[in-house]
Backbone as a chain_set.jsonl record, in Angstrom:
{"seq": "XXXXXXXXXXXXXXXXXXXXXXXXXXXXXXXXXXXXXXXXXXXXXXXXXXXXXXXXXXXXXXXXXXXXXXXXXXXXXXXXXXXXXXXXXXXXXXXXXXXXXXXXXXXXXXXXXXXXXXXXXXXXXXXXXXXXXXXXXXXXXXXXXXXXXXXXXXXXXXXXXXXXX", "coords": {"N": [[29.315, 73.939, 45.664], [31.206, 76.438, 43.73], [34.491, 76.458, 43.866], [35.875, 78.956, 42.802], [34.696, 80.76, 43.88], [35.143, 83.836, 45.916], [34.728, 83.605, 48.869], [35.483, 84.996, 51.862], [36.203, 87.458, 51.13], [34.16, 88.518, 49.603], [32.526, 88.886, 51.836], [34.028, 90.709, 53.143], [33.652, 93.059, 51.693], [30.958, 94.227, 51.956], [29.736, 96.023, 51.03], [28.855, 97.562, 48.885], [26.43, 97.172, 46.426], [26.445, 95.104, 44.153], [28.332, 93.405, 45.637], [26.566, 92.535, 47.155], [24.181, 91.433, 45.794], [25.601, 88.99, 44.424], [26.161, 87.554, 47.089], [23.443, 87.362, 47.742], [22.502, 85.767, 45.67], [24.418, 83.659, 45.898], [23.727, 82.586, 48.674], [21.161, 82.131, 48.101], [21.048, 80.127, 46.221], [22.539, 77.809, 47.819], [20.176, 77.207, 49.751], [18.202, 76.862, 48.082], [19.204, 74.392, 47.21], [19.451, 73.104, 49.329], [16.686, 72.663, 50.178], [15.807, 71.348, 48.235], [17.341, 68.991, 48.01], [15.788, 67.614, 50.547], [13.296, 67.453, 49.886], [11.396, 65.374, 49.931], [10.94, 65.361, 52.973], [9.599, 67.738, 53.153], [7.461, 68.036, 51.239], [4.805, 67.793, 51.08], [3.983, 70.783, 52.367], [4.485, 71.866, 50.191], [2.211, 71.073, 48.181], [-0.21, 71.163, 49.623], [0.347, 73.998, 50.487], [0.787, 74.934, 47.339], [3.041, 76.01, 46.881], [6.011, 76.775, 45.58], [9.751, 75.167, 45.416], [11.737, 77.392, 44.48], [10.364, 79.619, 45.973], [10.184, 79.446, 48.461], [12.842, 79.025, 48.846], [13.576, 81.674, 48.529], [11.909, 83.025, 50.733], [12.624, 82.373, 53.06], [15.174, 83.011, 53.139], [15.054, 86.05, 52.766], [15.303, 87.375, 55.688], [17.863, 87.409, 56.283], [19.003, 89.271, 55.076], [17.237, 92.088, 55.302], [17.578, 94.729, 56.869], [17.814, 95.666, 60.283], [15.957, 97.171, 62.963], [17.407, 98.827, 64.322], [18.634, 100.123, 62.128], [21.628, 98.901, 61.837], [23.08, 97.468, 60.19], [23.254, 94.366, 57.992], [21.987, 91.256, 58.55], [22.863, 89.224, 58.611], [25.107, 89.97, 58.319], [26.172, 90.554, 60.806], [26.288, 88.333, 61.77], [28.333, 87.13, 61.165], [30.343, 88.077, 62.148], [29.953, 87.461, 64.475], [30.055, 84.922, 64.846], [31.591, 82.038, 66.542], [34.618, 79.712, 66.172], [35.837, 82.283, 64.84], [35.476, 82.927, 61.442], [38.239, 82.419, 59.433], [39.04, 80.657, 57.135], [38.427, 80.478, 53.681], [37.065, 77.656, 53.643], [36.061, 77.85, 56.473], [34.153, 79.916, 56.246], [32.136, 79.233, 54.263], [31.372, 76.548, 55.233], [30.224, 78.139, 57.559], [28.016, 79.741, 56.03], [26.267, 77.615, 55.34], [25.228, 76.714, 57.253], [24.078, 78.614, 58.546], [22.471, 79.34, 56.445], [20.681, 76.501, 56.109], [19.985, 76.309, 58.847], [18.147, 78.849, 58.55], [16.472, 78.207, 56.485], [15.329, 75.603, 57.677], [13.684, 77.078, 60.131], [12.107, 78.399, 58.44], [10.584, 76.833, 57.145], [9.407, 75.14, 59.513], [7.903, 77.435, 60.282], [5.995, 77.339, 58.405], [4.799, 74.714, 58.705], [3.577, 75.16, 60.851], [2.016, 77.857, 60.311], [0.201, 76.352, 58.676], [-1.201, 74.025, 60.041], [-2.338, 73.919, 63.042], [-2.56, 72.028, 65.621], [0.349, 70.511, 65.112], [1.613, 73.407, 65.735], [1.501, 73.43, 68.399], [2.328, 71.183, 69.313], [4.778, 70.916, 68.532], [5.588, 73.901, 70.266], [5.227, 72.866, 72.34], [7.233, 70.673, 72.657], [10.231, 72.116, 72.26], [9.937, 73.916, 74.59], [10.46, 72.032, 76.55], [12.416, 71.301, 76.357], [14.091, 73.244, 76.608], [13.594, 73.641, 78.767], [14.168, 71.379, 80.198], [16.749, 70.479, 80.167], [17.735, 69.764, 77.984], [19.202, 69.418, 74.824], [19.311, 70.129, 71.422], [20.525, 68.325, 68.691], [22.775, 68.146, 65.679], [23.046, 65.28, 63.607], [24.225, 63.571, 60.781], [22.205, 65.129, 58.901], [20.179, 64.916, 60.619], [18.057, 65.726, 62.777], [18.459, 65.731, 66.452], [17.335, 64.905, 70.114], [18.946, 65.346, 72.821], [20.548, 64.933, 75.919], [21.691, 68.079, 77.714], [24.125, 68.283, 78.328], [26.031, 66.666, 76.449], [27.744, 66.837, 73.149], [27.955, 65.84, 70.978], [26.634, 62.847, 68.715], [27.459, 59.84, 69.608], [27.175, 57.157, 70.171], [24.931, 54.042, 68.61], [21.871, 55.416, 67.071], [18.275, 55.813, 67.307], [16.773, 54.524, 65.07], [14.351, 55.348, 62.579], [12.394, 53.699, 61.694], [12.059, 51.906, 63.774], [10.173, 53.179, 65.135]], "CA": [[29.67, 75.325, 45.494], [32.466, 76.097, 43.489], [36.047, 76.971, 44.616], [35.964, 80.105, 42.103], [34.111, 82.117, 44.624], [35.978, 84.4, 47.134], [33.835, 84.132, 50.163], [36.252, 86.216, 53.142], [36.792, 89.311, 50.098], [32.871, 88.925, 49.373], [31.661, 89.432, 53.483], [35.033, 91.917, 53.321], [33.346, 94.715, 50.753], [29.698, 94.141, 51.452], [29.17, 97.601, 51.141], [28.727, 97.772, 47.235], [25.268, 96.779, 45.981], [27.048, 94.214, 43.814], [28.717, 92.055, 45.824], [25.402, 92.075, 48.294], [23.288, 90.833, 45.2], [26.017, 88.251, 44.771], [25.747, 87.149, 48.582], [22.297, 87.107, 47.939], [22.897, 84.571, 45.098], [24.71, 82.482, 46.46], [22.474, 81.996, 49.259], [19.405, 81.433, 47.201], [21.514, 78.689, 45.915], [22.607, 76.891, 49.249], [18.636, 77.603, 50.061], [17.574, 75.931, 47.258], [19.876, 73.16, 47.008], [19.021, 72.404, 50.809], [14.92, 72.446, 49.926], [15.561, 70.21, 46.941], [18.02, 67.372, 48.86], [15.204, 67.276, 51.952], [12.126, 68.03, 49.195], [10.471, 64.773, 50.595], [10.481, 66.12, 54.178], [8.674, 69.028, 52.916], [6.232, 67.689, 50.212], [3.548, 68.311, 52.244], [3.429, 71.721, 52.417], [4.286, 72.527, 48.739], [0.982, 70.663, 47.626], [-1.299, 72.326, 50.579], [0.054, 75.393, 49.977], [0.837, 75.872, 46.109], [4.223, 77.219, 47.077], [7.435, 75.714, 44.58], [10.597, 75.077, 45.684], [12.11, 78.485, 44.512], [10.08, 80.706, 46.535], [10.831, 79.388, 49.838], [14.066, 79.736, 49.365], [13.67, 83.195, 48.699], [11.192, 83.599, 52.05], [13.718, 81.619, 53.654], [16.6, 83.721, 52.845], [14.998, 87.117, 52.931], [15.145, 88.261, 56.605], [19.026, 87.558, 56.945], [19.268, 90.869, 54.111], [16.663, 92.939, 55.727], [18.253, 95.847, 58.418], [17.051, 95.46, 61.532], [14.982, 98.358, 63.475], [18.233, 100.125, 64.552], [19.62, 100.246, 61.259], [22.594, 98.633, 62.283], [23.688, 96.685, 59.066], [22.481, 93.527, 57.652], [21.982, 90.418, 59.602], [24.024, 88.073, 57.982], [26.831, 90.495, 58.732], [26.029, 90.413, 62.319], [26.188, 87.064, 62.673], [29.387, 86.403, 60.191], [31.309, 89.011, 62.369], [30.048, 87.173, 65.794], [30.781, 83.314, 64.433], [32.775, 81.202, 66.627], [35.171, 80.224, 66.009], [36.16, 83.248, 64.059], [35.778, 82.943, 60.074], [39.242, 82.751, 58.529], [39.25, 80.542, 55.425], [37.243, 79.986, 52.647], [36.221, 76.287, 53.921], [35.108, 78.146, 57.444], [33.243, 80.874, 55.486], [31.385, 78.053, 52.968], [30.461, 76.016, 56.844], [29.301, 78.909, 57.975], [26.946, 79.789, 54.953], [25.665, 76.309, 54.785], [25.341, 76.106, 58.593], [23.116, 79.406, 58.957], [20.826, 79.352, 55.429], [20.236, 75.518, 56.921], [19.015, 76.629, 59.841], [16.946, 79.621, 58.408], [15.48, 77.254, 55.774], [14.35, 75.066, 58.68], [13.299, 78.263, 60.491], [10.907, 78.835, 57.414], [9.785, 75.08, 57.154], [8.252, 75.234, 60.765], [6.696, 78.487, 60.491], [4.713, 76.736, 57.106], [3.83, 73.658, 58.889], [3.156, 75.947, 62.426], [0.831, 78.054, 59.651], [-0.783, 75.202, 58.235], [-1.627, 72.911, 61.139], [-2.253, 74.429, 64.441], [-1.995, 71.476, 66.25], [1.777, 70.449, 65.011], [2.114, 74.251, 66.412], [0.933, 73.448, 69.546], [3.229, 70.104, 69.711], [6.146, 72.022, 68.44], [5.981, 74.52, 71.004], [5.541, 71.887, 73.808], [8.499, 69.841, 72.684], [10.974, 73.061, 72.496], [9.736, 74.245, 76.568], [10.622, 70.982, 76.999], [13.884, 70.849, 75.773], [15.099, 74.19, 77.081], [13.059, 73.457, 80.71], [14.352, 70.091, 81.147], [18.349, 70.25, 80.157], [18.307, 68.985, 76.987], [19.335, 70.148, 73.382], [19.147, 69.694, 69.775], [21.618, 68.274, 67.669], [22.222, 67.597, 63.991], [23.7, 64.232, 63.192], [23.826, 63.119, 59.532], [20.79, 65.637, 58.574], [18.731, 64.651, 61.089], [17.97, 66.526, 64.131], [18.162, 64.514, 67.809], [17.48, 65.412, 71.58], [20.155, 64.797, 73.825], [20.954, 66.049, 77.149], [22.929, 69.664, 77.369], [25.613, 67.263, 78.702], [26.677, 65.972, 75.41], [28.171, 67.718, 72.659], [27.675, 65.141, 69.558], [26.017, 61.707, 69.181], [28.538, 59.134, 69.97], [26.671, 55.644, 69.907], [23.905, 54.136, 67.719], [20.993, 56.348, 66.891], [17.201, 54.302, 66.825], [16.348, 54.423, 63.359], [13.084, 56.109, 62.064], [11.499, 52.876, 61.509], [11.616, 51.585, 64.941], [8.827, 53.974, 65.886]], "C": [[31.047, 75.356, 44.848], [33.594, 76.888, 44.038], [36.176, 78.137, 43.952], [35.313, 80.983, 42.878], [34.705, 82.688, 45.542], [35.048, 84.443, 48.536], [33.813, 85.188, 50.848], [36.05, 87.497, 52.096], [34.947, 89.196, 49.817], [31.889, 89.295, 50.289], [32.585, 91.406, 53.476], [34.24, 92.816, 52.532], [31.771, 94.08, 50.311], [29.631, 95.585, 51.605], [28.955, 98.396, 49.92], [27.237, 96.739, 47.053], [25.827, 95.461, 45.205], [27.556, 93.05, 44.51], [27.57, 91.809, 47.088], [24.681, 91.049, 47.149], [24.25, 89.185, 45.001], [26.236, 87.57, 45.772], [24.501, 86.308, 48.286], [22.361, 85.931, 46.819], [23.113, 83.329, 45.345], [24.27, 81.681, 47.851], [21.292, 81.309, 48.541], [19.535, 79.956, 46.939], [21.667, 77.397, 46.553], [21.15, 76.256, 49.459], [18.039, 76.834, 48.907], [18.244, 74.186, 47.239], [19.708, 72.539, 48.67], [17.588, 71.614, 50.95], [15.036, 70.997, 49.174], [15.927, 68.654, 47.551], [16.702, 67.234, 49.915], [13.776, 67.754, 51.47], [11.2, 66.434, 49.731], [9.888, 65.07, 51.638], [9.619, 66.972, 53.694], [7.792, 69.079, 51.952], [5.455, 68.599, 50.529], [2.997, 69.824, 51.714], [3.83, 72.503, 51.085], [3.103, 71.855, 48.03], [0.102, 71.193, 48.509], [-1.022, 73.497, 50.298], [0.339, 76.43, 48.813], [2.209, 76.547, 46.192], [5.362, 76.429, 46.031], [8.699, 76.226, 45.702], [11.375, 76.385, 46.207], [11.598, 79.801, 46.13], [9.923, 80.845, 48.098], [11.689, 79.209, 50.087], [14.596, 81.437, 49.54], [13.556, 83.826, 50.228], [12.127, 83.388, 52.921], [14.997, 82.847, 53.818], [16.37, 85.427, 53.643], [15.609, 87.813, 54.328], [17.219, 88.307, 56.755], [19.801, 88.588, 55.86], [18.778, 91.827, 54.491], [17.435, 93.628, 56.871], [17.26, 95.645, 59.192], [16.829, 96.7, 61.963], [16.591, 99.237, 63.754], [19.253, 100.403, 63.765], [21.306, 100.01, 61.021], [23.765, 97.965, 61.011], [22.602, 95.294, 58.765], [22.835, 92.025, 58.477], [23.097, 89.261, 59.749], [25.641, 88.499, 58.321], [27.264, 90.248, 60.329], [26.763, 89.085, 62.494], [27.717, 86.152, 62.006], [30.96, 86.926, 61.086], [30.881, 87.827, 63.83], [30.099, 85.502, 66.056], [31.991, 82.942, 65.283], [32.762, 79.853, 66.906], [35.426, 80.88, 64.797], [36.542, 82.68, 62.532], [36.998, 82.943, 59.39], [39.728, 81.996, 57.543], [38.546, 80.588, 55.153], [36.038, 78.591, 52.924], [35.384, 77.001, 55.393], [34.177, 79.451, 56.942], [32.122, 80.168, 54.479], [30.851, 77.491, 54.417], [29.946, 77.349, 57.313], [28.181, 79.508, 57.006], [25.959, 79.007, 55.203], [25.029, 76.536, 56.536], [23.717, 77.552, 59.069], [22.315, 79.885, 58.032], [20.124, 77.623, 55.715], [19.232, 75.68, 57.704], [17.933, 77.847, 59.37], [16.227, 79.218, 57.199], [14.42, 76.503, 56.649], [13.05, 75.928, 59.308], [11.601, 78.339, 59.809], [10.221, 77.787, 57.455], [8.939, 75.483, 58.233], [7.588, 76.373, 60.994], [5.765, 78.544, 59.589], [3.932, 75.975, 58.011], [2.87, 74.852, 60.183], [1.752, 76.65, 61.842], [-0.666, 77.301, 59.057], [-1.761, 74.412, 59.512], [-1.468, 73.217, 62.701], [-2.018, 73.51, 65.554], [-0.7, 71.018, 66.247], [2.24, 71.618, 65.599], [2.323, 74.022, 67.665], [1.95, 72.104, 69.995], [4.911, 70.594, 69.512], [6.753, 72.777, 69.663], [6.306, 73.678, 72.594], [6.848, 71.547, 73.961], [9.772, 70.522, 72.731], [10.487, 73.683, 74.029], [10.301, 73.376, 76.98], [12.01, 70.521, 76.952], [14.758, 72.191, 76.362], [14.518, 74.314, 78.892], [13.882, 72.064, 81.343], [15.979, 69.419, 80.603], [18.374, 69.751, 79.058], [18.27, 70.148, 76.035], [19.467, 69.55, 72.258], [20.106, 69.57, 69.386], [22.005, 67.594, 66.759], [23.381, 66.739, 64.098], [23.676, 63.817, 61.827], [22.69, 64.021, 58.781], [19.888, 65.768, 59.417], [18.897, 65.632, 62.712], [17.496, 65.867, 65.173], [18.045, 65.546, 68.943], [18.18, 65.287, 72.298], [20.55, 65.528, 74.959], [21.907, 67.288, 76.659], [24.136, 69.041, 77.935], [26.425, 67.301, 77.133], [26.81, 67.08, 74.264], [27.938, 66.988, 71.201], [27.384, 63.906, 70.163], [27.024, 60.619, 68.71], [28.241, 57.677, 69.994], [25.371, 55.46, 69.381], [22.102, 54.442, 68.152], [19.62, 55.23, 66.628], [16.374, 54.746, 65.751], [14.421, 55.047, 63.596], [11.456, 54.98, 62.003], [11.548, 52.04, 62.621], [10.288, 52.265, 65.838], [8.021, 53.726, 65.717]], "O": [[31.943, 74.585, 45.193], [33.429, 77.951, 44.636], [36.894, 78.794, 44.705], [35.372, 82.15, 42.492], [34.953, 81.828, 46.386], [34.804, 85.515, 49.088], [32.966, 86.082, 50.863], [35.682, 88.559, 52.6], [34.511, 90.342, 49.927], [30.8, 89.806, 50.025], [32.175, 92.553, 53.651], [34.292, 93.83, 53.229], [31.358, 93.668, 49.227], [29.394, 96.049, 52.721], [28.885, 99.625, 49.885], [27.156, 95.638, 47.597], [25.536, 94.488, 45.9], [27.325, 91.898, 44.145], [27.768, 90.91, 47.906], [24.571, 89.873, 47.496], [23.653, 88.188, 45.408], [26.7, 86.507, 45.36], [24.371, 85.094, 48.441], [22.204, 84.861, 47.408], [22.466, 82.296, 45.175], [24.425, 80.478, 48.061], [20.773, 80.193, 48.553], [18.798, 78.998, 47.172], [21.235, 76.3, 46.197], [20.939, 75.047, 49.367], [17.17, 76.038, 49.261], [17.642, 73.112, 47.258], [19.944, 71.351, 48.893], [17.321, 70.542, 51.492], [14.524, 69.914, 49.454], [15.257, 67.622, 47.594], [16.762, 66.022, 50.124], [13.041, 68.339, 52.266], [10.014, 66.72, 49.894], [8.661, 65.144, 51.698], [8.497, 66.647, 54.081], [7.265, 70.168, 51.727], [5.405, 69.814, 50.339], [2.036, 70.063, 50.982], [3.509, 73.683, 50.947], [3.093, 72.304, 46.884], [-0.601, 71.98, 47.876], [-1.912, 74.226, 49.859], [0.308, 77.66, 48.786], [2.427, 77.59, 45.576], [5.2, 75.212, 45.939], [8.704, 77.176, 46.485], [11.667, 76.68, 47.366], [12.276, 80.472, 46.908], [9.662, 81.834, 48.783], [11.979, 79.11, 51.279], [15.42, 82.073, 50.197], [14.318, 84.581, 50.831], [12.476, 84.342, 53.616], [15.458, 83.298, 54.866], [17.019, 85.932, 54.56], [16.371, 88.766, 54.168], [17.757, 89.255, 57.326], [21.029, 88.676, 55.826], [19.462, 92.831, 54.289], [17.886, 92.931, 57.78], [16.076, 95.478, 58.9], [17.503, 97.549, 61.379], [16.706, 100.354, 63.25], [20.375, 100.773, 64.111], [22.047, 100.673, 60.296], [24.993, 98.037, 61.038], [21.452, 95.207, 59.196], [23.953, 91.827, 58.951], [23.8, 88.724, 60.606], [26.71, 87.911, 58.485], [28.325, 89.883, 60.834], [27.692, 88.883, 63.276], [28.071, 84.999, 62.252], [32.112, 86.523, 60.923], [31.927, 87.29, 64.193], [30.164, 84.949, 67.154], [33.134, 83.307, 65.011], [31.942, 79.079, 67.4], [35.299, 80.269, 63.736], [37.61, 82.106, 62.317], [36.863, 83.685, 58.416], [40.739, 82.385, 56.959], [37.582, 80.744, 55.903], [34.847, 78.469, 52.634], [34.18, 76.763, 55.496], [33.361, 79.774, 57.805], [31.25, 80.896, 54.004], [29.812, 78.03, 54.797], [28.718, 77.272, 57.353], [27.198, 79.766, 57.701], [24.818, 79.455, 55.313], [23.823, 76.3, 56.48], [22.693, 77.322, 59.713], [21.469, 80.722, 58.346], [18.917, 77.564, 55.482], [18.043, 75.403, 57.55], [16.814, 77.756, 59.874], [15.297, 79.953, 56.867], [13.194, 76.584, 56.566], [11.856, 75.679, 59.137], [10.482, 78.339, 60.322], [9.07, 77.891, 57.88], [7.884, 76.084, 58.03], [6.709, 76.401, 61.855], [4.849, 79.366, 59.607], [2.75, 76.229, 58.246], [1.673, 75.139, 60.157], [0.655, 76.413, 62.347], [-1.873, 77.543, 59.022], [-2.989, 74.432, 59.596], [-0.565, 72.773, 63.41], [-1.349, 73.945, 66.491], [-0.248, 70.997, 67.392], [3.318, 71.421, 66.16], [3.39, 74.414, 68.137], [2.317, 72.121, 71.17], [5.878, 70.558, 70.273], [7.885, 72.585, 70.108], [7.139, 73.802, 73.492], [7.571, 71.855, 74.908], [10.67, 69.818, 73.193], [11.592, 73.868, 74.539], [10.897, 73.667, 78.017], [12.528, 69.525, 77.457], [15.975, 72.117, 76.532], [14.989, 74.918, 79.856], [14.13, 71.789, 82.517], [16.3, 68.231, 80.632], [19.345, 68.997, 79.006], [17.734, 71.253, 76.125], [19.763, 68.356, 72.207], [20.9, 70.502, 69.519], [21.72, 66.397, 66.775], [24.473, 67.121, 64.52], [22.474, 63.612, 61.659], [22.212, 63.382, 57.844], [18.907, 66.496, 59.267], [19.863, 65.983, 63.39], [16.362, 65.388, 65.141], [18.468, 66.7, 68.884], [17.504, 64.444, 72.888], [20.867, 66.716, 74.886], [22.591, 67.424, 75.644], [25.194, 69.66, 77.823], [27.384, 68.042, 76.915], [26.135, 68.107, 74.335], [27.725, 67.755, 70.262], [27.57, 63.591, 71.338], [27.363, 60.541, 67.529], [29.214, 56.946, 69.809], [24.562, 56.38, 69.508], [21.382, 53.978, 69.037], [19.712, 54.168, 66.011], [15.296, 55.333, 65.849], [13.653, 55.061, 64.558], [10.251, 55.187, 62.144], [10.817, 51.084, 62.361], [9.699, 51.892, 66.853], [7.074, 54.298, 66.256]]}, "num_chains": 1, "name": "protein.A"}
């Protein structure tokens, strides 16, 4: 992303059609450039379901522009205003971008495969009961997403590789 963009002054005066479509931009972008780096993970379901790159970053993106039922503002604002800790440079305004079109890329990912393959739904949902019934939580190391007790706060000694399984 480049340093020419004002982030804080572009959340500051969303209230001009302009600098929303710019928002929306530069999401798409994140959103794409997230799909593309982790486009192996997600093969899959762009050959089953005909979909390209582009247009799940769009799907992806959409709901955090849409107003919510009590017309309150837009979601992204919500959640830029209730960030902590509290947004105040440019580098914590760019992590927070990256940090919540990430997660609502993922978001979109598992509600493809969840569409596609009813049983991965059905293992999905197990393994999340399971994780908020039995003390543990999710957390991203390098890209990758681990289980770890609600004890721990980051992963601190070595991780067992992909190809041990």
């Amino acid at each position: 992303m480049g340093k020419n963009i004002n982030l804080l002054g572009l959340f500051s005066q969303l209230d001009c059609q302009s600098s929303i479509s710019r928002l929306v931009e530069i999401t798409y972008k994140i959103a794409l450039a997230h799909l593309r780096y982790n486009h192996r993970k997600f093969s899959k379901i762009f050959l089953i379901e005909e979909l390209t790159q582009e247009s799940v970053a769009v799907s992806a993106i959409t709901p955090l522009f849409c107003k919510d039922s009590a017309e309150q503002g837009l979601p992204i604002i919500k959640e830029f205003n209730s960030w902590q800790p509290p947004i105040k440079t440019e580098d914590d305004a760019l992590y927070f971008l990256n940090k919540i079109i990430a997660g609502r890329v993922e978001q979109h990912i598992s509600h493809l495969f969840k569409e596609q393959d009813p049983f991965f739904a059905k293992i999905l949902d197990s393994v999340n009961y399971l994780i908020k019934k039995g003390g543990y939580k999710k957390v991203s190391y390098f890209g990758k997403r681990y289980i770890v007790q609600s004890t721990y706060d980051e992963i601190k000694s070595k991780v067992i590789g992909q190809d041990s399984f």
